[in-house]
C-alpha positions as CSV (number, residue, x, y, z in Angstrom):
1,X,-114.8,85.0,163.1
2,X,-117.7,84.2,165.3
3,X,-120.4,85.0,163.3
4,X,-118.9,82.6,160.5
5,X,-117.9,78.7,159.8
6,X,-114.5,78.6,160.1
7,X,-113.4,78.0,155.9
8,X,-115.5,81.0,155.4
9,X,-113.8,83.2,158.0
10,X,-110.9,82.1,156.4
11,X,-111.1,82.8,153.1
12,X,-112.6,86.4,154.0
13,X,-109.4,87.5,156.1
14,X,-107.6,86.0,153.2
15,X,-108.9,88.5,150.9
16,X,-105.7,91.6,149.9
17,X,-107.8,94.3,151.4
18,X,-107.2,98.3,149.7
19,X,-105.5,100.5,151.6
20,X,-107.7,103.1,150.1
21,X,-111.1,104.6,151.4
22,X,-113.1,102.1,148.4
23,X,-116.3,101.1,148.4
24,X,-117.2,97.1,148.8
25,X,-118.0,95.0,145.5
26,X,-119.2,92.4,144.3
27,X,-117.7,89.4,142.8
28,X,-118.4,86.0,140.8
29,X,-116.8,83.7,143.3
30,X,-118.1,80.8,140.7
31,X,-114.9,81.7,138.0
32,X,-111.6,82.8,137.9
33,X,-112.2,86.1,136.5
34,X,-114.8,87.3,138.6
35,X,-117.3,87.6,136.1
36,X,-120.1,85.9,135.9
37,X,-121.1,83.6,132.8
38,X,-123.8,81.2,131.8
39,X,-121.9,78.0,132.3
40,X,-120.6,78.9,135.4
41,X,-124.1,79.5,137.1
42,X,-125.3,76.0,135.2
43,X,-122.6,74.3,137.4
44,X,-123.1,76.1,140.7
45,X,-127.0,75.6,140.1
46,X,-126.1,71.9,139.6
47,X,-124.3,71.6,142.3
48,X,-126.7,73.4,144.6
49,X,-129.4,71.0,143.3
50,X,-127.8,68.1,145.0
51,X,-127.8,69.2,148.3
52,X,-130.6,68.3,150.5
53,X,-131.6,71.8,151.8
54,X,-132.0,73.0,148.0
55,X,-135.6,74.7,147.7
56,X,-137.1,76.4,144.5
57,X,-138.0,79.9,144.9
58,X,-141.6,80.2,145.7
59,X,-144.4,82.5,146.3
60,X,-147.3,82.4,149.1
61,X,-149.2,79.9,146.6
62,X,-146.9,77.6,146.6
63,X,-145.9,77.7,142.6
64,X,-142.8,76.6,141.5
65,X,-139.9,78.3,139.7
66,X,-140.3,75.8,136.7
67,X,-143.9,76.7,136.7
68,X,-143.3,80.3,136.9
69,X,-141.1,80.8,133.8
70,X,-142.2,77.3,132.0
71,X,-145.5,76.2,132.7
72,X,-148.0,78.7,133.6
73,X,-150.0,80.3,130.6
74,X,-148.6,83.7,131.0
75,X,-144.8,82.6,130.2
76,X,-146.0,80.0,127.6
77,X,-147.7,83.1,126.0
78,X,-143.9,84.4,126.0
79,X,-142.2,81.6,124.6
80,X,-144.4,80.6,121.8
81,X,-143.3,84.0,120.3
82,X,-139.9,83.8,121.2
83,X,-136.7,81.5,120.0
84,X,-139.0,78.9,116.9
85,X,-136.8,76.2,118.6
86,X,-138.1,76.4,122.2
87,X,-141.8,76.1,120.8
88,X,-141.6,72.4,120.2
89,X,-140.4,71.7,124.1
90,X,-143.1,70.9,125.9
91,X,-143.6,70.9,130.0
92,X,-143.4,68.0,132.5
93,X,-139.4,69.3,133.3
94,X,-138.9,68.6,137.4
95,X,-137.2,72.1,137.7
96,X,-135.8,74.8,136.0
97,X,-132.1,73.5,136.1
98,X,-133.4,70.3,134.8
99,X,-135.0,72.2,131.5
100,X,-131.9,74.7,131.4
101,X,-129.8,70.9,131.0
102,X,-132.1,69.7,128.8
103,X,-132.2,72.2,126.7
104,X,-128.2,72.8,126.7
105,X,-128.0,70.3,124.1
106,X,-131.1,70.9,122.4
107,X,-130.3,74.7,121.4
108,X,-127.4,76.6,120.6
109,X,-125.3,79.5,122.9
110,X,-127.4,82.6,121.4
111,X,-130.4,80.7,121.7
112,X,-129.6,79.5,125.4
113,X,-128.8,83.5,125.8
114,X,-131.7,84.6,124.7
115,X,-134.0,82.1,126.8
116,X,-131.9,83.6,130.1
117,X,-132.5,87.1,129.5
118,X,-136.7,86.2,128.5
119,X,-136.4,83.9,131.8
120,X,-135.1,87.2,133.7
121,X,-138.6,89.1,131.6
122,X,-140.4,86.8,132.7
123,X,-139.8,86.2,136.4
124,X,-140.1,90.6,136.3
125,X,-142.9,90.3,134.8
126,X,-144.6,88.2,137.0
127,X,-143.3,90.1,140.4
128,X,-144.9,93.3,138.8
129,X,-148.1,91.6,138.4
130,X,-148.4,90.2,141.7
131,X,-147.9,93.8,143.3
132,X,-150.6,95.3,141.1
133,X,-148.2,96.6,138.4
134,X,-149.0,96.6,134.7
135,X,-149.1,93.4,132.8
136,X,-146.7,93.7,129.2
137,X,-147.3,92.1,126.1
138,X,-145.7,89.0,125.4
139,X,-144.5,90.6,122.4
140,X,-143.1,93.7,123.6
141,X,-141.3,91.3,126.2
142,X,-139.6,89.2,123.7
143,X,-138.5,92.4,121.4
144,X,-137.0,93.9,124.7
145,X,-135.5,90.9,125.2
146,X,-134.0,90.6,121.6
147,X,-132.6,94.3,121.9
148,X,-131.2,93.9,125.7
149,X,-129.2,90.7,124.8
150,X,-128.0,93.0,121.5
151,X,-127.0,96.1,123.8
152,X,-125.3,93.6,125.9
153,X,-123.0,91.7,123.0
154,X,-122.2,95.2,121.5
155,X,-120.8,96.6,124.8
156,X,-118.9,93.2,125.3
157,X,-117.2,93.2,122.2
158,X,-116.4,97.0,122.2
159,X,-114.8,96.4,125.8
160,X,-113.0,93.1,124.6
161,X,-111.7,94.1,121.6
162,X,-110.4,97.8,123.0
163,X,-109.0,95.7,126.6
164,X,-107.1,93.5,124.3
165,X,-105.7,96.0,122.1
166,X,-104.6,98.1,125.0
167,X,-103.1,95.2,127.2
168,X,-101.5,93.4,124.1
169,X,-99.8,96.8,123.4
170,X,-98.2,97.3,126.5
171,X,-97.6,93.3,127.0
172,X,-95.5,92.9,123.5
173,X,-93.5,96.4,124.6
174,X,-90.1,95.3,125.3
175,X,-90.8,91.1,125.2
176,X,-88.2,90.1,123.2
177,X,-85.1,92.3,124.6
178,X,-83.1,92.5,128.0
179,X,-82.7,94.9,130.3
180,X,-82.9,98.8,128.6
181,X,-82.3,101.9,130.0
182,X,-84.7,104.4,130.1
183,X,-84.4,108.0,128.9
184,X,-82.5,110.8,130.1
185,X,-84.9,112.6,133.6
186,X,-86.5,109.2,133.6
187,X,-86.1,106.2,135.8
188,X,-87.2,102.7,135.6
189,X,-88.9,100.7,138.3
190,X,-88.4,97.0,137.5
191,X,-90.1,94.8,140.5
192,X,-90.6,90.9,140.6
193,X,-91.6,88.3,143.3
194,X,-91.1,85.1,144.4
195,X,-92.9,82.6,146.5
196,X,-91.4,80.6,149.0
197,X,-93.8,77.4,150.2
198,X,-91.7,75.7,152.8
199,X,-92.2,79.1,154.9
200,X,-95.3,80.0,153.8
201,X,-94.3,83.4,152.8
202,X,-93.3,85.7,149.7
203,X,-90.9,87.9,148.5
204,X,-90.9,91.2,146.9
205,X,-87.9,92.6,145.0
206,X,-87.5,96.1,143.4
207,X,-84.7,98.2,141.6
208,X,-84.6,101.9,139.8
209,X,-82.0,102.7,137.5
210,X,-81.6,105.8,135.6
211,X,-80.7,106.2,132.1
212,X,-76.9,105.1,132.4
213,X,-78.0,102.3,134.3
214,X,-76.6,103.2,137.7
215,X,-79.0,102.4,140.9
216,X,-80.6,104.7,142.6
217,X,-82.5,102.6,145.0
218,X,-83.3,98.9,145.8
219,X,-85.1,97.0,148.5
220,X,-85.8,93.5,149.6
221,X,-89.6,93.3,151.1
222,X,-90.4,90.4,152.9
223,X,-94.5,89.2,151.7
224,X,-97.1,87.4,153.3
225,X,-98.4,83.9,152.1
226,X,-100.2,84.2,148.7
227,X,-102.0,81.7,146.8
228,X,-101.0,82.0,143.6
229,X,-97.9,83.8,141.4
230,X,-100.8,86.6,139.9
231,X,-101.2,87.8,143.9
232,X,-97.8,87.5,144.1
233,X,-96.7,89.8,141.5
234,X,-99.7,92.1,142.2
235,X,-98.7,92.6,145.7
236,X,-95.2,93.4,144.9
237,X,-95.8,95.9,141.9
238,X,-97.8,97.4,145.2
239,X,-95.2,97.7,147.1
240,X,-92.4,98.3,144.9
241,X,-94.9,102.0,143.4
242,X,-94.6,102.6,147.5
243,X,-91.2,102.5,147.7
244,X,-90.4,104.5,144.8
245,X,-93.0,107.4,145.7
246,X,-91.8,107.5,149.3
247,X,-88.1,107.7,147.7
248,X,-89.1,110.4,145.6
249,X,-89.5,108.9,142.2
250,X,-92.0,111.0,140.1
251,X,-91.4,110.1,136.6
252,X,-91.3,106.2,136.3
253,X,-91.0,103.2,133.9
254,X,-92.7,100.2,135.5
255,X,-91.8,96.6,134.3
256,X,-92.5,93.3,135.3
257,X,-92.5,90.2,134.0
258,X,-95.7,88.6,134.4
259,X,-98.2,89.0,131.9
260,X,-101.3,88.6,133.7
261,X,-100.0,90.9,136.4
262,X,-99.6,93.9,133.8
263,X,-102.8,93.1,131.6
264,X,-104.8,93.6,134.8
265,X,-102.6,97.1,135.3
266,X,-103.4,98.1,132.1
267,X,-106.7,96.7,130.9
268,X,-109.4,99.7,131.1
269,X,-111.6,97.2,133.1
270,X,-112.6,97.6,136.8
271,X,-111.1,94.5,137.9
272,X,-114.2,92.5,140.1
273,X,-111.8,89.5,141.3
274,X,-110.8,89.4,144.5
275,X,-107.7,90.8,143.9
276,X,-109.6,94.0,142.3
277,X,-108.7,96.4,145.6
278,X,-104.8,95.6,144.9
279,X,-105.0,96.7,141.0
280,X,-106.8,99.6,142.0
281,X,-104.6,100.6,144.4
282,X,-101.8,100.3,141.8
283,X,-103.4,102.8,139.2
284,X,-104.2,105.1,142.4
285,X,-100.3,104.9,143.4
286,X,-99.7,105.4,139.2
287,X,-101.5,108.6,139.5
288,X,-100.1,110.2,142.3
289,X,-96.7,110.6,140.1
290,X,-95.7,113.0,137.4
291,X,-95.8,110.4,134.8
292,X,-95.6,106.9,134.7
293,X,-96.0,103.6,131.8
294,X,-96.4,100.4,132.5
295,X,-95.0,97.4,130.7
296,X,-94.0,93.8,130.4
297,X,-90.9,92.1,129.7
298,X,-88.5,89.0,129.4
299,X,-87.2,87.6,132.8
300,X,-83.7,88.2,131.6
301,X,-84.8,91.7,131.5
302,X,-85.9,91.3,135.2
303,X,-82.9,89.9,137.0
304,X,-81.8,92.3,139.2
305,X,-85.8,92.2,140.6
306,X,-85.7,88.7,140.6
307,X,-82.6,88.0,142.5
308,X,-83.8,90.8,145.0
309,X,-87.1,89.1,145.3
310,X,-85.6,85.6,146.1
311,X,-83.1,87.6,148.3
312,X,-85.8,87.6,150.8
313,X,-86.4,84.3,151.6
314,X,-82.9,84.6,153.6
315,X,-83.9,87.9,156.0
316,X,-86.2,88.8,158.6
317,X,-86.9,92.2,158.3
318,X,-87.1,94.5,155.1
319,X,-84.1,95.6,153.5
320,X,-83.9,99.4,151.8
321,X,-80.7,100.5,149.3
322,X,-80.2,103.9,148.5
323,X,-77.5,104.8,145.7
324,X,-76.3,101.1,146.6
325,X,-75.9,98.1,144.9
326,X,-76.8,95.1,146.8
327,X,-74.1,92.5,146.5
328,X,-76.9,89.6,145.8
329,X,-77.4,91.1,142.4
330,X,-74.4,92.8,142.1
331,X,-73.2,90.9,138.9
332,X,-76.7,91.1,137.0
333,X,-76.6,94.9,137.7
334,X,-73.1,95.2,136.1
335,X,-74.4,92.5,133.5
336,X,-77.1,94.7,132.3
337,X,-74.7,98.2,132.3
338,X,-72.4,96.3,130.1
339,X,-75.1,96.5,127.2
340,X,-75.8,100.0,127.0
């Protein structure tokens, strides 16, 4: 903590760590997805542009960033060939971000794309140069340009659309029902959690059932303090894939009832938000079973979770059923029986 201003130091220990051997990552601290957009760099370069210590990359000459990818004959070489609509811009732009505003409402998205990627050529190209490498035609650059900004809206689309089927599969999967049993030599894991501010803690609830609805195990896990529900219900789907494995559990229906919580579960992405170690961790502990599916549902489907989870806020050290039913959610465990 030393080394660090104390906010930082902070918000690095605040970080849900893996309890895996993983290797380290990198994130877009700049959105809430961790991924890194165009508009979200405009408004961190904006904002960096204010500060007095802001200083344009620069190379033992003393040229300029805006200079570099704008002004100097080499990149105007580049962008007379490139998007018809940036020819007619001229120079005289203070800095880069300035021209990158200016030209936000001058140009559309694709063409605002397409500049980036040429802008990323460009500053390449000129690094090569300067350490004796092999100067490229302007035309080859903006072709390669053209074709990486394709490759990248192909692979984009491919991943969305297949993430989004996937994750509005599994999300739709029991939405509109209660509480079902699952089949015969199969047991369901329904978890949920609950955040309690005046303490500055968090609760985690869990309850497996087999197929005549009878349960086999509970617990009540007191959790530390989270920031918001998604960590929340991450943690405790964590915790609640622990207890079942270490009660010997192998073949398991998992449902919660947060959506955003199960779409990160599900979604074929490698989650690169800071909560990426704990969804990882969850499809590790999902394949260290036999067999296991992962769904959302309703909260009246997710009662006997929820009261568990809420349970928590009223003890100070974990609580663990075994073929028991905890008297706090006692009457939504007979509640949910009575509609097999």
């Amino acid at each position: 903590m030393a080394r660090f201003i104390r906010e930082e130091g902070e918000a690095i220990c605040d970080i849900p760590l893996s309890q895996r051997q993983v290797l380290d990552s990198v994130f877009w601290k700049h959105s809430k997805d961790a991924i890194f957009t165009v508009k979200s760099a405009y408004k961190v370069a904006r904002a960096l542009l204010k500060k007095d210590d802001w200083a344009e990359p620069s190379s033992g000459s003393g040229e300029s960033t805006i200079h570099v990818l704008w002004e100097c004959t080499a990149a105007q070489d580049i962008w007379h060939g490139s998007v018809r609509a940036l020819q007619k811009y001229g120079t005289g732009q203070p800095d880069f971000v300035t021209l990158l505003e200016y030209l936000l409402h001058q140009i559309d998205k694709t063409e605002v794309e397409l500049m980036l990627v040429q802008a990323w050529l460009i500053w390449n190209q000129r690094n090569r140069v300067v350490h004796g490498g092999k100067f490229l035609e302007p035309g080859w650059l903006n072709k390669r340009a053209a074709k990486l900004l394709e490759e990248f809206w192909q692979s984009q689309n491919s991943l969305q659309a297949k993430a989004v089927l996937n994750a509005n599969r599994q999300v739709l999967q029991n939405a509109e029902v209660g509480w079902q049993p699952p089949p015969e030599s199969v047991y369901k894991l329904n978890y949920d959690a609950a955040m309690f501010t005046d303490s500055a803690s968090s609760g985690f609830g869990a309850v497996i059932r087999d197929s005549s609805g009878e349960v086999m195990a509970a617990m009540t896990v007191k959790g530390p303090a989270v920031r918001d529900s998604d960590e929340a219900e991450l943690l405790a789907c964590q915790k609640a894939m622990e207890f079942a494995i270490d009660a010997g559990f192998t073949v398991l229906i998992i449902e919660g009832d947060s959506v955003n919580a199960i779409r990160g579960i599900v979604s074929g992405k490698e989650n690169q938000s800071a909560l990426g170690h704990v969804i990882g961790d969850i499809r590790h502990l999902m394949g260290a079973v036999e067999w296991s599916s992962v769904s959302c549902i309703k909260r009246n489907g997710n009662r006997v979770a929820h009261a568990l989870a809420r349970y928590a806020h009223h003890v100070s050290s974990d609580l663990f059923w075994m073929e028991e039913v905890p008297s706090v959610a006692l009457d939504f465990v007979n509640f949910d029986a009575s509609l097999i």
